[in-house]
VOBA-718788 format. One record per atom (N, C-alpha, C): residue number from 1; residue in one letter; chain; atom name; x, y, z. Coordinates in nm, 3 decimals. Layout:
BEGIN
<node><guro>NUM</guro><bake>A</bake><vextor>A</vextor><marza>CA</marza><x>X</x><y>Y</y><z>Z</z></node>
...
//
This chain:
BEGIN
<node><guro>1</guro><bake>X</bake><vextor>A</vextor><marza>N</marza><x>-11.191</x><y>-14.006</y><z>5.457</z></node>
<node><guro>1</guro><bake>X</bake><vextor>A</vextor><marza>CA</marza><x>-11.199</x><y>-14.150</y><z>5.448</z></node>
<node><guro>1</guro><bake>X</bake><vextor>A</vextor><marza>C</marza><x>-11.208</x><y>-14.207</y><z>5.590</z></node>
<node><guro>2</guro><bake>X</bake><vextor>A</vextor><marza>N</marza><x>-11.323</x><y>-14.289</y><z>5.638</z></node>
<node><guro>2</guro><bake>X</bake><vextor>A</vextor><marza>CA</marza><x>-11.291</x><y>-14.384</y><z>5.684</z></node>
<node><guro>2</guro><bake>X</bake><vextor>A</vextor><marza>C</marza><x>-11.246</x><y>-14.537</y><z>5.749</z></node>
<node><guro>3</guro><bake>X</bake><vextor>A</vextor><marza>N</marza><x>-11.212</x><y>-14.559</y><z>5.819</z></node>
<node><guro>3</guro><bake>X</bake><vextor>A</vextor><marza>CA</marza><x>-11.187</x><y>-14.708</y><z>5.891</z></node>
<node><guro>3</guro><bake>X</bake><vextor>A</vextor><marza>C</marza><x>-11.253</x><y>-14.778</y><z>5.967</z></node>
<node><guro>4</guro><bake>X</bake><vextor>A</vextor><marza>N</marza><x>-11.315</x><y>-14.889</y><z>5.971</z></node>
<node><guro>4</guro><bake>X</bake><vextor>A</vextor><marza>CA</marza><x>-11.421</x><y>-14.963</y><z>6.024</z></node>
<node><guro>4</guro><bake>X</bake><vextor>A</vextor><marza>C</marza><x>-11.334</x><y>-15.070</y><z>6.099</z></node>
<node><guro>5</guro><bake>X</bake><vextor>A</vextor><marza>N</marza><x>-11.357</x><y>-15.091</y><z>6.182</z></node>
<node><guro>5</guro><bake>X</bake><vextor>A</vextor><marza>CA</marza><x>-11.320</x><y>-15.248</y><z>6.223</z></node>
<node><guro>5</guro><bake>X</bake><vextor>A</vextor><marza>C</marza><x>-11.459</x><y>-15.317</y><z>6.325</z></node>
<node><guro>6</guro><bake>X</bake><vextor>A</vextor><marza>N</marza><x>-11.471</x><y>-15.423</y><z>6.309</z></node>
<node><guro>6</guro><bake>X</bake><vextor>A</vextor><marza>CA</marza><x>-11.569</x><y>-15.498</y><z>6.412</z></node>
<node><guro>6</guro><bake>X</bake><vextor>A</vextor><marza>C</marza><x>-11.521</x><y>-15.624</y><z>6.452</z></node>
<node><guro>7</guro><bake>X</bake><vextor>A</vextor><marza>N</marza><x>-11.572</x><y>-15.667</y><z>6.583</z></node>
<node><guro>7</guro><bake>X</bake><vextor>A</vextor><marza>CA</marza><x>-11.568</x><y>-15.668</y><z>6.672</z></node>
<node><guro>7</guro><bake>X</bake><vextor>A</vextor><marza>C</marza><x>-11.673</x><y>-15.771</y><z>6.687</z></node>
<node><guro>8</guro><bake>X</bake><vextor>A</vextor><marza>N</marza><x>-11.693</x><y>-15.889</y><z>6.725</z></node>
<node><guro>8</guro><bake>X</bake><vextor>A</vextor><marza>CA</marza><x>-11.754</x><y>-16.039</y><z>6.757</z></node>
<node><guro>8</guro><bake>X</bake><vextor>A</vextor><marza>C</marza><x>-11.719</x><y>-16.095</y><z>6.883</z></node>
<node><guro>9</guro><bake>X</bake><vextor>A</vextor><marza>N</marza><x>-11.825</x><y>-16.086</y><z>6.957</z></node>
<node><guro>9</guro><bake>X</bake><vextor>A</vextor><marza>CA</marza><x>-11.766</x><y>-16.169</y><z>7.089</z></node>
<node><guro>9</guro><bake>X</bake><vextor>A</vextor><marza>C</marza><x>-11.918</x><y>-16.276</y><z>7.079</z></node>
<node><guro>10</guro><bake>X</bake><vextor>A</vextor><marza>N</marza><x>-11.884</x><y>-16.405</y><z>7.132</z></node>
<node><guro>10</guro><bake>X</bake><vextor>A</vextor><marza>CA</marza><x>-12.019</x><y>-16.536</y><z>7.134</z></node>
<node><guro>10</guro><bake>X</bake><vextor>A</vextor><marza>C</marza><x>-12.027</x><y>-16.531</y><z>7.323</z></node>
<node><guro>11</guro><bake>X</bake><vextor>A</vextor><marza>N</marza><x>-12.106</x><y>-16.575</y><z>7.312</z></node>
<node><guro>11</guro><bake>X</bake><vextor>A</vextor><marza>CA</marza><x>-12.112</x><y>-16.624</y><z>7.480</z></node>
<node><guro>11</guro><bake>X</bake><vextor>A</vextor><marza>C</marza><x>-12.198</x><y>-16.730</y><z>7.484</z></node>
<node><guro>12</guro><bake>X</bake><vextor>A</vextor><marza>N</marza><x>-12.167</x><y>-16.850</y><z>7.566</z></node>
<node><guro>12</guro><bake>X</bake><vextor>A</vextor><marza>CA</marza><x>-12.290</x><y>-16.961</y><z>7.535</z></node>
<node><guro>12</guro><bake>X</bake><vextor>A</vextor><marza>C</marza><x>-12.356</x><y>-16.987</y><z>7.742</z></node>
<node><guro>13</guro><bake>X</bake><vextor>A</vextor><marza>N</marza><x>-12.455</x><y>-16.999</y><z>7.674</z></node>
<node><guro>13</guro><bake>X</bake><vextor>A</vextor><marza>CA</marza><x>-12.564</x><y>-17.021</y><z>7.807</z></node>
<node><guro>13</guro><bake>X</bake><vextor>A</vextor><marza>C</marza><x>-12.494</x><y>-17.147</y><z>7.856</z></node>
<node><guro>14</guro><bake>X</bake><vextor>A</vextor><marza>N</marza><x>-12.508</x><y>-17.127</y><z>7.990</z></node>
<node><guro>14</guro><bake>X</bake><vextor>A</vextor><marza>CA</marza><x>-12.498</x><y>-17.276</y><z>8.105</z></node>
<node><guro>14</guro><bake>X</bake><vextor>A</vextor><marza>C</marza><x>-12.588</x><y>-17.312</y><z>8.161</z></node>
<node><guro>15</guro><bake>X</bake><vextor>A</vextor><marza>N</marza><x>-12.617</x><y>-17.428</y><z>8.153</z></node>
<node><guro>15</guro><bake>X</bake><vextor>A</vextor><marza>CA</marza><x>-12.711</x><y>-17.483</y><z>8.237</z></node>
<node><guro>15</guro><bake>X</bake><vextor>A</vextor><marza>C</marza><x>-12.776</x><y>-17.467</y><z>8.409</z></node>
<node><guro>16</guro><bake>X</bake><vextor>A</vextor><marza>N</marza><x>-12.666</x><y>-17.498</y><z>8.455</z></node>
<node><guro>16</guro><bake>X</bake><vextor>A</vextor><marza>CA</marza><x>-12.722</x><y>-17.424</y><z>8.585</z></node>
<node><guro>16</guro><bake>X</bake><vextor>A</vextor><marza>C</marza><x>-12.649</x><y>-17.299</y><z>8.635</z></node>
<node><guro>17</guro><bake>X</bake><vextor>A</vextor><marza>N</marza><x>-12.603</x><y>-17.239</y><z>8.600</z></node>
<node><guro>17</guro><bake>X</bake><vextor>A</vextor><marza>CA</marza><x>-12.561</x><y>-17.081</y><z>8.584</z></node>
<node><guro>17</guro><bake>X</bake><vextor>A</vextor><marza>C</marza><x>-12.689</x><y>-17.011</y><z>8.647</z></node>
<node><guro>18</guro><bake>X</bake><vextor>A</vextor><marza>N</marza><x>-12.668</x><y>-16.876</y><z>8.709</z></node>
<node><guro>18</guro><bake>X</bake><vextor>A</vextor><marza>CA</marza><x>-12.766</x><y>-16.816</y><z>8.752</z></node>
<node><guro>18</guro><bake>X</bake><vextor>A</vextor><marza>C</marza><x>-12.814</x><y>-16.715</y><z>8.613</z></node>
<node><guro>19</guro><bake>X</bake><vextor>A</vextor><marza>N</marza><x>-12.924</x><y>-16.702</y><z>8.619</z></node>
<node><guro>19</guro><bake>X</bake><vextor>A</vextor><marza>CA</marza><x>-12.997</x><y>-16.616</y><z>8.488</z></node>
<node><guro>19</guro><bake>X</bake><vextor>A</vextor><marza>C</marza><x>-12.911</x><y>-16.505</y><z>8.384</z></node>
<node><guro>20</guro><bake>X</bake><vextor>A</vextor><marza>N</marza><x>-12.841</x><y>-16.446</y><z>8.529</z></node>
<node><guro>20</guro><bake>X</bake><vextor>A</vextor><marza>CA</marza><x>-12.751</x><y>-16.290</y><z>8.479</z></node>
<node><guro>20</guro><bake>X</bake><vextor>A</vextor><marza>C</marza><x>-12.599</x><y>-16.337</y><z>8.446</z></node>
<node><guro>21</guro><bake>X</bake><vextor>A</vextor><marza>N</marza><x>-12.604</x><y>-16.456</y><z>8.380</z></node>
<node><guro>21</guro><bake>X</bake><vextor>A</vextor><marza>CA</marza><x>-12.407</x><y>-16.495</y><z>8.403</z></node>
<node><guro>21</guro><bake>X</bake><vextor>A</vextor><marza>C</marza><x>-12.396</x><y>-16.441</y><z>8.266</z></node>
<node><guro>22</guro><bake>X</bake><vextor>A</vextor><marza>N</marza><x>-12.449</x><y>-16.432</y><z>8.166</z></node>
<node><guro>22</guro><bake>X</bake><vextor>A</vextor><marza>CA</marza><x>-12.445</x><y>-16.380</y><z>7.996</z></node>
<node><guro>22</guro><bake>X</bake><vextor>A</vextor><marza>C</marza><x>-12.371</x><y>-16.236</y><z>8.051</z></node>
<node><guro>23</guro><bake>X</bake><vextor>A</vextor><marza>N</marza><x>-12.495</x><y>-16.174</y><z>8.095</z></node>
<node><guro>23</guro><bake>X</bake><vextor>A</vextor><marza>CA</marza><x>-12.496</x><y>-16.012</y><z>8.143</z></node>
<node><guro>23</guro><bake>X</bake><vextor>A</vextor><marza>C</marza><x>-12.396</x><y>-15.976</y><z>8.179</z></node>
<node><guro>24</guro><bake>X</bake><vextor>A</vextor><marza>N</marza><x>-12.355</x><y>-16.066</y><z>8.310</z></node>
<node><guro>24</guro><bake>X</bake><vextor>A</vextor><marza>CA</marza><x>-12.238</x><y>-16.024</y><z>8.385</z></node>
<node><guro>24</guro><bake>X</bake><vextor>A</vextor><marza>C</marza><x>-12.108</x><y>-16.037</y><z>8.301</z></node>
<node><guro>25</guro><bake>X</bake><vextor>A</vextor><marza>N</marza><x>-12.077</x><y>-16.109</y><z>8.261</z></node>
<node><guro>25</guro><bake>X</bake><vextor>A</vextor><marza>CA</marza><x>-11.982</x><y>-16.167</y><z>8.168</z></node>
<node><guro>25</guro><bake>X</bake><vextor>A</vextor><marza>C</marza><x>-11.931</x><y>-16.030</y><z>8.042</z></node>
<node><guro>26</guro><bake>X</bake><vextor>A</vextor><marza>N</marza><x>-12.077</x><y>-16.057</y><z>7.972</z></node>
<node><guro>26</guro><bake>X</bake><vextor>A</vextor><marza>CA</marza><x>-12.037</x><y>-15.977</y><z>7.875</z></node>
<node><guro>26</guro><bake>X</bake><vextor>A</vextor><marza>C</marza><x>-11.983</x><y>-15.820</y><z>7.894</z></node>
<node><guro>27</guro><bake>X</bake><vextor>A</vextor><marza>N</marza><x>-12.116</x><y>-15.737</y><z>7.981</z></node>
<node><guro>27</guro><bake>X</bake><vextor>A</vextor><marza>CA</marza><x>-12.046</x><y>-15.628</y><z>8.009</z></node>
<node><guro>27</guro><bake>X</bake><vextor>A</vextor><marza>C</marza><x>-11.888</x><y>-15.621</y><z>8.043</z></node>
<node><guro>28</guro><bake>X</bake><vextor>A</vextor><marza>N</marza><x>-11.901</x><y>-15.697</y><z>8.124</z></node>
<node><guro>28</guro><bake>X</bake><vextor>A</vextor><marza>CA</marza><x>-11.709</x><y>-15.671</y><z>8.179</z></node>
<node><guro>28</guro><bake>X</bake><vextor>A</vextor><marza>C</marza><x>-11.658</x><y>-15.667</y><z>8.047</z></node>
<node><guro>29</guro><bake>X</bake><vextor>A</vextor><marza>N</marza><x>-11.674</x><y>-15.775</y><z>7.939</z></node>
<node><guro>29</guro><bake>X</bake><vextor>A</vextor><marza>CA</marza><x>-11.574</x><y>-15.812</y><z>7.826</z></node>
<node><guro>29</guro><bake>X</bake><vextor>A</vextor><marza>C</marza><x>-11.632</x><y>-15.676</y><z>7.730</z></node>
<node><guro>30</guro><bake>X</bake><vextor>A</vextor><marza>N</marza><x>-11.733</x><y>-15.617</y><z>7.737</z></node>
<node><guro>30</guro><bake>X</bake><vextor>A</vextor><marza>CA</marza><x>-11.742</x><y>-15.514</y><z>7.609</z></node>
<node><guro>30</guro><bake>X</bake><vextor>A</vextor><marza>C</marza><x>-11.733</x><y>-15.385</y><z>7.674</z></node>
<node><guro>31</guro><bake>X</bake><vextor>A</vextor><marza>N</marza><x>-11.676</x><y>-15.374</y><z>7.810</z></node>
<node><guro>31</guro><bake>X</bake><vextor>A</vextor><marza>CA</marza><x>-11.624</x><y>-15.242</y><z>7.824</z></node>
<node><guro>31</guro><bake>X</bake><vextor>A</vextor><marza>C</marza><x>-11.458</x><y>-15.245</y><z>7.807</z></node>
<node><guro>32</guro><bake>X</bake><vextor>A</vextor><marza>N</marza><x>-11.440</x><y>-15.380</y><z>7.806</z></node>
<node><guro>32</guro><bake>X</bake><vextor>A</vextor><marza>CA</marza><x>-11.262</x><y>-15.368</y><z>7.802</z></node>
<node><guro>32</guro><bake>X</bake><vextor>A</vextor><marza>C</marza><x>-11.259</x><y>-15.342</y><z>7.651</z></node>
<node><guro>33</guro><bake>X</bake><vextor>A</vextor><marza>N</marza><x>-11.329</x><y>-15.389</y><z>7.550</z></node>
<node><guro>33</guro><bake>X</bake><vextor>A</vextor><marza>CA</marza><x>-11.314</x><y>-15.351</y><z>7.416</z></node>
<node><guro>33</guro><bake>X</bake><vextor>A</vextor><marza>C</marza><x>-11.347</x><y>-15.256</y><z>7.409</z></node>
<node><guro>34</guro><bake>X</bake><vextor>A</vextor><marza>N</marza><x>-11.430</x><y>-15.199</y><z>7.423</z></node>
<node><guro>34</guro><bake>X</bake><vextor>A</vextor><marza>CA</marza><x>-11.464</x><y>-14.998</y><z>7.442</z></node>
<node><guro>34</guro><bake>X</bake><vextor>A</vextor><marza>C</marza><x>-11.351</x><y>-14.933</y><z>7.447</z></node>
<node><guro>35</guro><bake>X</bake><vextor>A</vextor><marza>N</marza><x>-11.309</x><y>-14.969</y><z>7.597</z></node>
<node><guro>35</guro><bake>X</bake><vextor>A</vextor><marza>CA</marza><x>-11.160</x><y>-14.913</y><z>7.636</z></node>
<node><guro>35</guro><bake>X</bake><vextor>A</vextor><marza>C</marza><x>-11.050</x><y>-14.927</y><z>7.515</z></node>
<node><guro>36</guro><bake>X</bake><vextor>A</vextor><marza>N</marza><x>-11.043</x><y>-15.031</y><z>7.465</z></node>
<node><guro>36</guro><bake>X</bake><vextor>A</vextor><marza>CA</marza><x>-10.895</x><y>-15.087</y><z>7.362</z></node>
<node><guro>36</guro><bake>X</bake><vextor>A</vextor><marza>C</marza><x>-10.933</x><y>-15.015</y><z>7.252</z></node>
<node><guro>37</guro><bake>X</bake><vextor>A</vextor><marza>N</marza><x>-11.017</x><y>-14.981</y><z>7.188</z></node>
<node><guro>37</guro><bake>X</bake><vextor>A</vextor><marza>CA</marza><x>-11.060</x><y>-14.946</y><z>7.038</z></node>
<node><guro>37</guro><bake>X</bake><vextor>A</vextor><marza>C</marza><x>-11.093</x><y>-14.771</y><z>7.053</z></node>
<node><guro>38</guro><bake>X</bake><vextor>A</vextor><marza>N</marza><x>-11.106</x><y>-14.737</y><z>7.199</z></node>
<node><guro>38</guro><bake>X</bake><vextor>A</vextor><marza>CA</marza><x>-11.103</x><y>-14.572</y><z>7.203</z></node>
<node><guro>38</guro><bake>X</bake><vextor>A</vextor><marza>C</marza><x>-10.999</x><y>-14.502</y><z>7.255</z></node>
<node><guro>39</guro><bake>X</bake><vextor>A</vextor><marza>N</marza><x>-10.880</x><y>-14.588</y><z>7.294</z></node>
<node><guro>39</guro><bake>X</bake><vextor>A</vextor><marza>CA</marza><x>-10.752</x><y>-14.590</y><z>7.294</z></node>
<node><guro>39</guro><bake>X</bake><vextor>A</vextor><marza>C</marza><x>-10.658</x><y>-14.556</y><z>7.146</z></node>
<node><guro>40</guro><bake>X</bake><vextor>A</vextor><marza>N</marza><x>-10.692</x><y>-14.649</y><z>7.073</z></node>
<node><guro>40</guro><bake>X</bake><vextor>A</vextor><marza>CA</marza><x>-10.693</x><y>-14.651</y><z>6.921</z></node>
<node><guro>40</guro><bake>X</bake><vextor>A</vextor><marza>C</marza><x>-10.767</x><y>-14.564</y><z>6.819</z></node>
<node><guro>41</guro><bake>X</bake><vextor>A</vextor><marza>N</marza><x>-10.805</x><y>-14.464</y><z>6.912</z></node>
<node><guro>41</guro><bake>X</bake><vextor>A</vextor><marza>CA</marza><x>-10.856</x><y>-14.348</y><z>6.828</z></node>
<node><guro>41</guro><bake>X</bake><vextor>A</vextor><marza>C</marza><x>-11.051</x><y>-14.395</y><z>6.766</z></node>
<node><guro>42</guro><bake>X</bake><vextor>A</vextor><marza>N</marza><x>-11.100</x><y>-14.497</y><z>6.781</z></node>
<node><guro>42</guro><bake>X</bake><vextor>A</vextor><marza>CA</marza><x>-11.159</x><y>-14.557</y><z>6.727</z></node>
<node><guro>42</guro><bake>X</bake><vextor>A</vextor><marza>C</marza><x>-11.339</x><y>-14.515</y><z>6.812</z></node>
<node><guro>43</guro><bake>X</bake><vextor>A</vextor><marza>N</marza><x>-11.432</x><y>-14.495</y><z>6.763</z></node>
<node><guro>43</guro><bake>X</bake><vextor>A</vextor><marza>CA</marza><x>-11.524</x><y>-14.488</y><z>6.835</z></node>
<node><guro>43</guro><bake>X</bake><vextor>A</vextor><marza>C</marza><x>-11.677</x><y>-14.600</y><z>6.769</z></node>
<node><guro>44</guro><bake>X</bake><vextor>A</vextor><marza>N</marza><x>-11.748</x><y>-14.616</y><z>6.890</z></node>
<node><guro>44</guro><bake>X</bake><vextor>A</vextor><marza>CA</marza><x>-11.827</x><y>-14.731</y><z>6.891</z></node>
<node><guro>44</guro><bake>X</bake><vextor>A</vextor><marza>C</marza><x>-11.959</x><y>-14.649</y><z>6.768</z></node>
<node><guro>45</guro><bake>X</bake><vextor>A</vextor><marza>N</marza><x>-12.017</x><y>-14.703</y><z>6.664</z></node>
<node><guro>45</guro><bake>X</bake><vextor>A</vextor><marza>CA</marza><x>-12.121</x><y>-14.576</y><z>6.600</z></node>
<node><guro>45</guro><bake>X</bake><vextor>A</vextor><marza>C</marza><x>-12.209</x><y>-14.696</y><z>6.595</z></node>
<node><guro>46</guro><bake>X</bake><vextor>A</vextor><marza>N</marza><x>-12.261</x><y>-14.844</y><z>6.646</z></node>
<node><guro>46</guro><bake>X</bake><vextor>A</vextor><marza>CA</marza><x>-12.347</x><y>-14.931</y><z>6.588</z></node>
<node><guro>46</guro><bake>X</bake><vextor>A</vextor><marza>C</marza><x>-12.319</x><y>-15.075</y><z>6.636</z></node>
<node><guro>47</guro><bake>X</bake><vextor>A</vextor><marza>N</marza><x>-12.425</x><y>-15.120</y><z>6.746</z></node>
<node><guro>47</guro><bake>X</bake><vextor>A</vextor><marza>CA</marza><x>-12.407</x><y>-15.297</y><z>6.776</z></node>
<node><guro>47</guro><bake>X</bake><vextor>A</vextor><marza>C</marza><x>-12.518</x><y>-15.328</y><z>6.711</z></node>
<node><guro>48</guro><bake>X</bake><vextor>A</vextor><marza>N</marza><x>-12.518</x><y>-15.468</y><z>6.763</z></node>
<node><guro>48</guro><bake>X</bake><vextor>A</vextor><marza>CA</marza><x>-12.618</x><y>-15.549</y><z>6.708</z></node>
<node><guro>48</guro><bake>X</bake><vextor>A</vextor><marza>C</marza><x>-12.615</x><y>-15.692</y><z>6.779</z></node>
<node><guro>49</guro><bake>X</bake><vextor>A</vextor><marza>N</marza><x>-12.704</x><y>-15.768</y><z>6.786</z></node>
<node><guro>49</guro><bake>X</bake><vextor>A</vextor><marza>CA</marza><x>-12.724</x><y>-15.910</y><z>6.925</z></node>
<node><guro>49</guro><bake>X</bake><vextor>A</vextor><marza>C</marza><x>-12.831</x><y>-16.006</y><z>6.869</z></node>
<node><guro>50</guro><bake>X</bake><vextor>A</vextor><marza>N</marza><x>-12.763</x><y>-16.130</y><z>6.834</z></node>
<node><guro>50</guro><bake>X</bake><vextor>A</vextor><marza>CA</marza><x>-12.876</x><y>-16.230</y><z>6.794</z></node>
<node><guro>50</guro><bake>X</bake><vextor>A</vextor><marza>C</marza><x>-12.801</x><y>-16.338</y><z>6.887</z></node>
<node><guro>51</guro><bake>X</bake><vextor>A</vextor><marza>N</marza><x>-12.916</x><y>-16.468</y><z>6.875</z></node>
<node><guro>51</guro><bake>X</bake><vextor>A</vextor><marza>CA</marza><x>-12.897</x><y>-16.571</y><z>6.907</z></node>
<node><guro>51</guro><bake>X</bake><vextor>A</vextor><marza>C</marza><x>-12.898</x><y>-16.681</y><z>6.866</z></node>
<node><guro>52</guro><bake>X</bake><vextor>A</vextor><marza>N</marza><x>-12.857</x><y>-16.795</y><z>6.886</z></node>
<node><guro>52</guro><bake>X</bake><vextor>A</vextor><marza>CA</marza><x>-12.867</x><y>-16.909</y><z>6.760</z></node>
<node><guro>52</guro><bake>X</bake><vextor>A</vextor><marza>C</marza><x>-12.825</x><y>-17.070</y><z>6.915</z></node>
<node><guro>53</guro><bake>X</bake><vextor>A</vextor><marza>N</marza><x>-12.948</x><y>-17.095</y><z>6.960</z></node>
<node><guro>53</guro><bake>X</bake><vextor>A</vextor><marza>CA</marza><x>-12.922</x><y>-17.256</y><z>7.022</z></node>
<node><guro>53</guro><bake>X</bake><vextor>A</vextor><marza>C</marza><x>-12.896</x><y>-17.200</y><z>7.150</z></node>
<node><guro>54</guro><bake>X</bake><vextor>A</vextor><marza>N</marza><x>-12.779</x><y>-17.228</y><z>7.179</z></node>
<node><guro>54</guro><bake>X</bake><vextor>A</vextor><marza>CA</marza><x>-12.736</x><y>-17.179</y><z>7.335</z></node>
<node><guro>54</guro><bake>X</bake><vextor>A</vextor><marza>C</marza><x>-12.602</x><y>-17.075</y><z>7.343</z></node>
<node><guro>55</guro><bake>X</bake><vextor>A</vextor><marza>N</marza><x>-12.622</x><y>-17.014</y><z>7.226</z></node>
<node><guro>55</guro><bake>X</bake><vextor>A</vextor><marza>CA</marza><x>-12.518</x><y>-16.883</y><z>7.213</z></node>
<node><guro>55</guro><bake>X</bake><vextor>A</vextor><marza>C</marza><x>-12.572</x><y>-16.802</y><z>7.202</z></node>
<node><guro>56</guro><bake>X</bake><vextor>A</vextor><marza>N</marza><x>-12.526</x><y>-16.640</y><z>7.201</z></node>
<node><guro>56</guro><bake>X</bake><vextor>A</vextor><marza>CA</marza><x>-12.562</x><y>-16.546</y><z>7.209</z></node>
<node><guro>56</guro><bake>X</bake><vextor>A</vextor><marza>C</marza><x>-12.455</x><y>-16.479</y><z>7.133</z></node>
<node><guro>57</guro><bake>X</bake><vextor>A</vextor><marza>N</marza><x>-12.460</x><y>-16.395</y><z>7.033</z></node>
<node><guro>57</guro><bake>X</bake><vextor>A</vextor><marza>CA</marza><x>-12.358</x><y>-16.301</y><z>6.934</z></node>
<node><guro>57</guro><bake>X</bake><vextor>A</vextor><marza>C</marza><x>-12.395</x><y>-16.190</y><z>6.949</z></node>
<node><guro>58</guro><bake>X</bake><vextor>A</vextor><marza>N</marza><x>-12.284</x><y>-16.096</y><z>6.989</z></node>
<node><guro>58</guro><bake>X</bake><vextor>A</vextor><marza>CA</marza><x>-12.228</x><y>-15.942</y><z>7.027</z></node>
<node><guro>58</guro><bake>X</bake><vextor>A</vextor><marza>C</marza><x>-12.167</x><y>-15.906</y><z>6.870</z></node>
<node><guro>59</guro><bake>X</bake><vextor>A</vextor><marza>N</marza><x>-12.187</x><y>-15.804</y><z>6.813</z></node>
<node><guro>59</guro><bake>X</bake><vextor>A</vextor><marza>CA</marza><x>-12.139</x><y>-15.752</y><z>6.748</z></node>
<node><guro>59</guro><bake>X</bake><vextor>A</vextor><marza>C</marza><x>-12.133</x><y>-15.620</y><z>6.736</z></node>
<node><guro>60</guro><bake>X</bake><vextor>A</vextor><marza>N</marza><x>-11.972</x><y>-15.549</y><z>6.792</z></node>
<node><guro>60</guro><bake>X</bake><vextor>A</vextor><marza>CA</marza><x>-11.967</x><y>-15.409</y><z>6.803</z></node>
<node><guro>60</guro><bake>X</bake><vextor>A</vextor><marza>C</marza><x>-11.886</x><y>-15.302</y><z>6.687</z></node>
<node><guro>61</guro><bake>X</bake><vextor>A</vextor><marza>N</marza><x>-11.925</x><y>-15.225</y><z>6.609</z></node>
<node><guro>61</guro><bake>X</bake><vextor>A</vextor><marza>CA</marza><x>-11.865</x><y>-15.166</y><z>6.503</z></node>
<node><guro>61</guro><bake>X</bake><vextor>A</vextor><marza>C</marza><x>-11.848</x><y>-15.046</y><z>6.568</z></node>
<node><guro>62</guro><bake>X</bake><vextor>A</vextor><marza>N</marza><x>-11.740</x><y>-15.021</y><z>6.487</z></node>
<node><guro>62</guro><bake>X</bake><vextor>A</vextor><marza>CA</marza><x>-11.607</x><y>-14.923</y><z>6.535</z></node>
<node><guro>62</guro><bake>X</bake><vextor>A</vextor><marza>C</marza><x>-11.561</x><y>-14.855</y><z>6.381</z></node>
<node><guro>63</guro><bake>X</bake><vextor>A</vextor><marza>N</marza><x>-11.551</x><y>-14.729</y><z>6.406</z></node>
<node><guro>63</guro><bake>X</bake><vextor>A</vextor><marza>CA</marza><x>-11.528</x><y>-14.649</y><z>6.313</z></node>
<node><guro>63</guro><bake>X</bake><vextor>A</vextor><marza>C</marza><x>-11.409</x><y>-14.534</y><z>6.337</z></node>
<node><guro>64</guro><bake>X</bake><vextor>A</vextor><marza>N</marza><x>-11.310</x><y>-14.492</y><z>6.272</z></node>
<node><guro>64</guro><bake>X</bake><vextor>A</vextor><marza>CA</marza><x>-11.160</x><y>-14.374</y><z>6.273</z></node>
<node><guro>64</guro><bake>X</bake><vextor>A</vextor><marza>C</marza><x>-11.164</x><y>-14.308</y><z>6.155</z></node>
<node><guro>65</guro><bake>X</bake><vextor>A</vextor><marza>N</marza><x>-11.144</x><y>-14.180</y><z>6.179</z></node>
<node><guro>65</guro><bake>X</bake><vextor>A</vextor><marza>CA</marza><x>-11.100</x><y>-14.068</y><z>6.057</z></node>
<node><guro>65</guro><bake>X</bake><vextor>A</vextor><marza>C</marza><x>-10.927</x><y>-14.168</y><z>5.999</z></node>
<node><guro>66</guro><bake>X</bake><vextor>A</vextor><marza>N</marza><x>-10.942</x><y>-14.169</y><z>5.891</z></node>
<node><guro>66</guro><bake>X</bake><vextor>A</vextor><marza>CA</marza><x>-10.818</x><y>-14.254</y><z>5.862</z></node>
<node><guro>66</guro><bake>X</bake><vextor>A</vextor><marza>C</marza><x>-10.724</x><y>-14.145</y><z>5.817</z></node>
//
């Protein structure tokens, strides 16, 4: 059997922000969740990335032998 959990992070565009502030941003924030959820026995098997206006949606799934 296993256990799924996911994982949603948004990020919204700025106006005068330099091009790479999404990029920069996010990586930092989706390696600290990497880190927390493979701590927890948990490993990454499937993302996925849309956009909608001036956001941007991360979605990282995570899977454990339960």
């Amino acid at each position: 059997m296993k256990e799924y959990k996911l994982e949603s992070l948004i990020y919204y565009s700025k106006a005068f922000a330099h091009k790479e502030h999404i990029v920069e941003k996010s990586t930092k924030d989706i390696q600290e969740k990497l880190n927390d959820f493979a701590s927890k026995g948990y490993r990454l098997i499937s993302t996925d990335a849309t956009d909608f206006g001036f956001a941007v949606y991360f979605y990282l799934y995570f899977e454990k032998d339960a």
